[in-house]
C-alpha positions as CSV (number, residue, x, y, z in Angstrom):
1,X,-8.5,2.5,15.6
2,X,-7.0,3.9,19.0
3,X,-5.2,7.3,18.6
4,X,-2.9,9.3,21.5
5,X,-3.9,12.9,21.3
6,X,-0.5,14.4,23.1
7,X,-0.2,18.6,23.8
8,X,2.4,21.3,24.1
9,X,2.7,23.6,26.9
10,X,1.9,26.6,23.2
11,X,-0.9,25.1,21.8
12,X,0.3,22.7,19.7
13,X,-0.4,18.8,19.6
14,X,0.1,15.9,17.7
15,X,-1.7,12.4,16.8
16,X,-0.1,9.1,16.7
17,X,-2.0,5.7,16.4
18,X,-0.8,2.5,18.0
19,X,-1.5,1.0,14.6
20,X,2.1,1.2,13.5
21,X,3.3,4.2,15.8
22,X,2.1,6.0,12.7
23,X,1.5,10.1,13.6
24,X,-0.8,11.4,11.6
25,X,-1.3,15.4,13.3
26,X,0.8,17.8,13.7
27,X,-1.1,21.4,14.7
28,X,-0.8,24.9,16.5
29,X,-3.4,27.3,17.1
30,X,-3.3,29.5,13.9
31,X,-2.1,26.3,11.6
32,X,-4.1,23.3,9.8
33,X,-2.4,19.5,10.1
34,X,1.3,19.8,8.9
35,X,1.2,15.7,7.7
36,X,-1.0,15.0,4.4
37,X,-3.1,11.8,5.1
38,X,-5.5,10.7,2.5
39,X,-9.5,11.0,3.1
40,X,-9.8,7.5,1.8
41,X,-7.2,5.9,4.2
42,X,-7.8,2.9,5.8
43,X,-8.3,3.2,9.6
44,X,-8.4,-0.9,10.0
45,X,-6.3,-2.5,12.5
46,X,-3.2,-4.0,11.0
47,X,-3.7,-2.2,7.9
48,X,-1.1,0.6,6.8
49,X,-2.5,4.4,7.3
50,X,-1.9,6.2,4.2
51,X,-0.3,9.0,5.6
52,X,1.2,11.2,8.3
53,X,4.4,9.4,9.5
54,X,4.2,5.3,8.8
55,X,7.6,3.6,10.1
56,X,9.3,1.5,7.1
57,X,11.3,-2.0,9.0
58,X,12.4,-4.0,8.4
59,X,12.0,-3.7,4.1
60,X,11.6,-0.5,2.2
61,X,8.9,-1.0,-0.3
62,X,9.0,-4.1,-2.1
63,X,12.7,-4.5,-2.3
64,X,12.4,-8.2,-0.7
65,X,10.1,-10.7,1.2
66,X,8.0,-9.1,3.2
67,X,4.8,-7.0,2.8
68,X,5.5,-3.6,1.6
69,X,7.5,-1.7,4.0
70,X,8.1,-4.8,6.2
71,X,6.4,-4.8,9.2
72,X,6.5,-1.9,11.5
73,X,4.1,0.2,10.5
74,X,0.9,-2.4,10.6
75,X,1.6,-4.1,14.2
76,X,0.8,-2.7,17.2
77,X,2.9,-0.4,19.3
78,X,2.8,0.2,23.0
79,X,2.9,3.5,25.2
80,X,6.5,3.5,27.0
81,X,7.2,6.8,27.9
82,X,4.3,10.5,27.4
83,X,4.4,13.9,28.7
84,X,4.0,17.6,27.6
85,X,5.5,17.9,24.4
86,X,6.1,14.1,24.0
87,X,5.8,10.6,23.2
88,X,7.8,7.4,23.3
89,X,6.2,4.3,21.8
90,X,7.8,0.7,21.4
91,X,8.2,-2.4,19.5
92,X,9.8,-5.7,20.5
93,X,9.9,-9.2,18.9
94,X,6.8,-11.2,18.6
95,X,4.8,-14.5,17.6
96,X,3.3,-12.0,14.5
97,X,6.7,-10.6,13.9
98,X,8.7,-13.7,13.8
99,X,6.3,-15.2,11.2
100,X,7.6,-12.5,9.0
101,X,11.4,-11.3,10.0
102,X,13.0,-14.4,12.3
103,X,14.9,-11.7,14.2
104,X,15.1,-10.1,17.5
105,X,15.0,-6.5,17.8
106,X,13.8,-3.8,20.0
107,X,11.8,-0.5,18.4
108,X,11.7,2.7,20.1
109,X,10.1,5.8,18.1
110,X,10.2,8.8,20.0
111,X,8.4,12.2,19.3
112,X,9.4,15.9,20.6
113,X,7.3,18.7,19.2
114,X,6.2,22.7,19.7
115,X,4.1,24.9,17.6
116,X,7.3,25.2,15.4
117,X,9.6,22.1,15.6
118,X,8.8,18.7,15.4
119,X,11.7,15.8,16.0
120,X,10.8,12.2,15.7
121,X,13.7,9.8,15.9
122,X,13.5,5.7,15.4
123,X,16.0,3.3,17.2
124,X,16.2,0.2,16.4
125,X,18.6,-2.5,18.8
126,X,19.9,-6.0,17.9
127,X,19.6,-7.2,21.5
128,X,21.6,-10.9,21.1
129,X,24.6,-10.6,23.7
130,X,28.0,-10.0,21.4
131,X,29.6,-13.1,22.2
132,X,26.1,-15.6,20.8
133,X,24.2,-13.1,18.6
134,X,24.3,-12.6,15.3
135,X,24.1,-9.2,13.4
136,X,20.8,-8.3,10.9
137,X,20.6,-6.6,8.1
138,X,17.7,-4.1,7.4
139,X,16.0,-1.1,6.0
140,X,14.3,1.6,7.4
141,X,12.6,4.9,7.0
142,X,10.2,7.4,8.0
143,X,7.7,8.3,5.0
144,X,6.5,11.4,5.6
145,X,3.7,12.6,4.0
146,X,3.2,16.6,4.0
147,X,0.8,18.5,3.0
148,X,0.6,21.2,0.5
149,X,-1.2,24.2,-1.3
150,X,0.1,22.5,-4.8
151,X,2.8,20.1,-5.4
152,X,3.3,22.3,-8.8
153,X,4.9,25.3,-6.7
154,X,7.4,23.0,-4.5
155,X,10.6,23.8,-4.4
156,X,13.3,21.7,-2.7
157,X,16.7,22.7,-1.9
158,X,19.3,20.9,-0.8
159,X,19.7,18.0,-3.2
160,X,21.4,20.0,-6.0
161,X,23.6,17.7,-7.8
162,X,23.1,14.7,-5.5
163,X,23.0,11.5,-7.5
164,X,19.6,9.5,-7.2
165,X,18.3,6.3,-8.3
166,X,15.2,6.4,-10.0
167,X,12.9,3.5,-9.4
168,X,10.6,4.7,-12.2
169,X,13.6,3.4,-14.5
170,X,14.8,0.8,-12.9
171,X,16.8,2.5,-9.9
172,X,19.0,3.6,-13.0
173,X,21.6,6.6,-11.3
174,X,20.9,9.7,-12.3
175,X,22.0,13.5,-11.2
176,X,19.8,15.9,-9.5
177,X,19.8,19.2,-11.5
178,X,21.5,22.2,-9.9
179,X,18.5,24.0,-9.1
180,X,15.9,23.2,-6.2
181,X,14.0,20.4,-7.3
182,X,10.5,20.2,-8.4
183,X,7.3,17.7,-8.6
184,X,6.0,18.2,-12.1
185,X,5.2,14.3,-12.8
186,X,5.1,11.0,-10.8
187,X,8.5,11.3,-8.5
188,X,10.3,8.1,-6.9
189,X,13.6,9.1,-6.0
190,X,15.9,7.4,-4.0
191,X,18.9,9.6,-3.3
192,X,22.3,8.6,-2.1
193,X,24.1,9.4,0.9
194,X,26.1,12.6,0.7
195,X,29.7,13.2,2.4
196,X,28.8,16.3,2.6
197,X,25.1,17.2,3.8
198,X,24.4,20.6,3.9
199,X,21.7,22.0,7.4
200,X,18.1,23.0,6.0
201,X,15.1,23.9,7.7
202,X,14.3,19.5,7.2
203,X,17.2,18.1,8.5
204,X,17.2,14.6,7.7
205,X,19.3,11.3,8.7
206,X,20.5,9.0,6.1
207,X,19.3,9.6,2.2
208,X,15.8,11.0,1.7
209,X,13.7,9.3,-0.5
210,X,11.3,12.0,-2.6
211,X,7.6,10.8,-3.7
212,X,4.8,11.9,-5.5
213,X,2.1,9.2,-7.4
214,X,0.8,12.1,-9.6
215,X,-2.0,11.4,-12.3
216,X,-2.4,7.2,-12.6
217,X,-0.7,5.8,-10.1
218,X,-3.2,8.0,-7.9
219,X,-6.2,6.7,-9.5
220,X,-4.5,2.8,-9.0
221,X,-4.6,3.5,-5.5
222,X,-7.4,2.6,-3.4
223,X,-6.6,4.1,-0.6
224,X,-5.8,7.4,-2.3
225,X,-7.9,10.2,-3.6
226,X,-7.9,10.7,-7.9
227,X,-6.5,14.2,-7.5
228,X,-4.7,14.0,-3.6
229,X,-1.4,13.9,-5.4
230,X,-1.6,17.7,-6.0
231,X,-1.9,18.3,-2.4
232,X,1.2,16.2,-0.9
233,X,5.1,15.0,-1.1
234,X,6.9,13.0,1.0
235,X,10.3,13.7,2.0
236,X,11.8,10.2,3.4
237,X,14.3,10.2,5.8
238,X,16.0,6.5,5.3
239,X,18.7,3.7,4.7
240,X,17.0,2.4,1.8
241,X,19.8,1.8,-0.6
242,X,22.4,0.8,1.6
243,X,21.0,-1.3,4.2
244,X,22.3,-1.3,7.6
245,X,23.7,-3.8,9.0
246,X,23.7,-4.1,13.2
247,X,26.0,-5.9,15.0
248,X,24.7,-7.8,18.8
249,X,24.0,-4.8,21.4
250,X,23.9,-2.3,18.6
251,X,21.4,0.1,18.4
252,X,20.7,1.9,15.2
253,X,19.2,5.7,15.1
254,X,17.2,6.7,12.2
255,X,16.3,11.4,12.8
256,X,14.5,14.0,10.9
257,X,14.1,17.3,12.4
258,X,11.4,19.9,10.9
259,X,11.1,23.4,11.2
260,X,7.8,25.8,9.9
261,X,8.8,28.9,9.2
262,X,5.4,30.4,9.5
263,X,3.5,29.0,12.4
């Protein structure tokens, strides 16, 4: 499976594979791999890589028709823009697209990264002309996978009180707690937007969706090691349960920004 090794000017690079525009490296000089991906991935052509960053479009999950997660992270990706520090890839319409999703779009995922600070930020464009397209609805995420000491000492702030649905019920709404969350049993939150986001060290566009497969849904998984689940969350930046909706010669524009405090 063809990878882009891209470097910083400090040390640091990054891996993304055409399969899906999926990066699965992050690293410096005095740090290990920043992204989680699982030693039993598969690294098949148009198969999903079980971790690092895969690209969620048009579906989330299995919330309609299409394969899980839609399309975008199993088709292959072009090379449209690299340099120092950098990487633009892109996605457009095609025969293998339009037997799944009969609309036009235009994908763009671009990456901007140092030792410290890694930005990665997904457009998506409805490119019908305004007066004979047509707008499309969608989903869309990032699902980042990172990697951890233990999932058991995690401790995530800035969702204190935000109201989730909880797909392990049903996507019944519940309350976060007022305390920084923790993973101490299978996790599959989807959380709401807030009116009032607070900045953190991950900033995030839209409403992050938290996940952890702990003890059996780990051992369901082929592609996922029996006891990986103590070693990774992923903190999804998304539209997942309000889906967008983009008028002709829109473009939508999906951001998470992380920052290691020790690097």
């Amino acid at each position: 499976m063809e990878a882009i090794r891209v470097s910083g000017l400090d040390g640091s690079a990054i891996a993304v594979h055409l399969n899906g525009a999926t990066v699965t490296e992050w690293k410096n000089q005095r740090s290990d791999n920043a992204f989680f991906v699982s030693e039993r991935s598969e690294w098949q052509e148009g198969r999903p890589i079980r971790g690092g960053i895969p690209l969620a479009f048009p579906q989330f999950a299995g919330d309609g028709p299409l394969p899980n997660h839609g399309l975008a992270r199993t088709l292959p990706w072009t090379v449209a823009e690299q340099a120092t520090g950098y990487i633009q890839l892109c996605l457009q319409e095609s025969a293998a697209s339009r037997e799944l999703w009969p609309y036009a779009f235009d994908a763009t995922y671009s990456v901007t990264f140092n030792a410290s600070s890694f930005s990665s930020v997904l457009e998506i464009t409805n490119p019908h002309a305004r007066a004979a397209g047509s707008a499309m609805q969608f989903q869309a995420l990032q699902h980042t996978y990172y990697q951890l000491d233990a999932v058991t000492t995690l401790q995530l702030s800035g969702l204190e009180g935000r109201t989730f649905l909880d797909k392990l019920t049903g996507k019944s709404p519940k309350q976060a707690p007022m305390t920084p969350l923790t993973i101490q049993a299978e996790t599959d939150a989807i959380f709401v937007p807030s009116q009032n986001p607070r900045p953190v060290l991950l900033q995030l566009e839209g409403a992050p969706v938290i996940w952890n497969p702990w003890i059996a849904k780990s051992a369901a998984m082929a592609d996922f090691g029996d006891e990986e689940y103590q070693h990774m969350v992923c903190i999804e930046p998304g539209c997942v349960s309000q889906p967008v909706t983009l008028e002709p010669g829109a473009t939508f524009r999906l951001e998470q920004h992380i920052t290691l405090l020790v690097c």
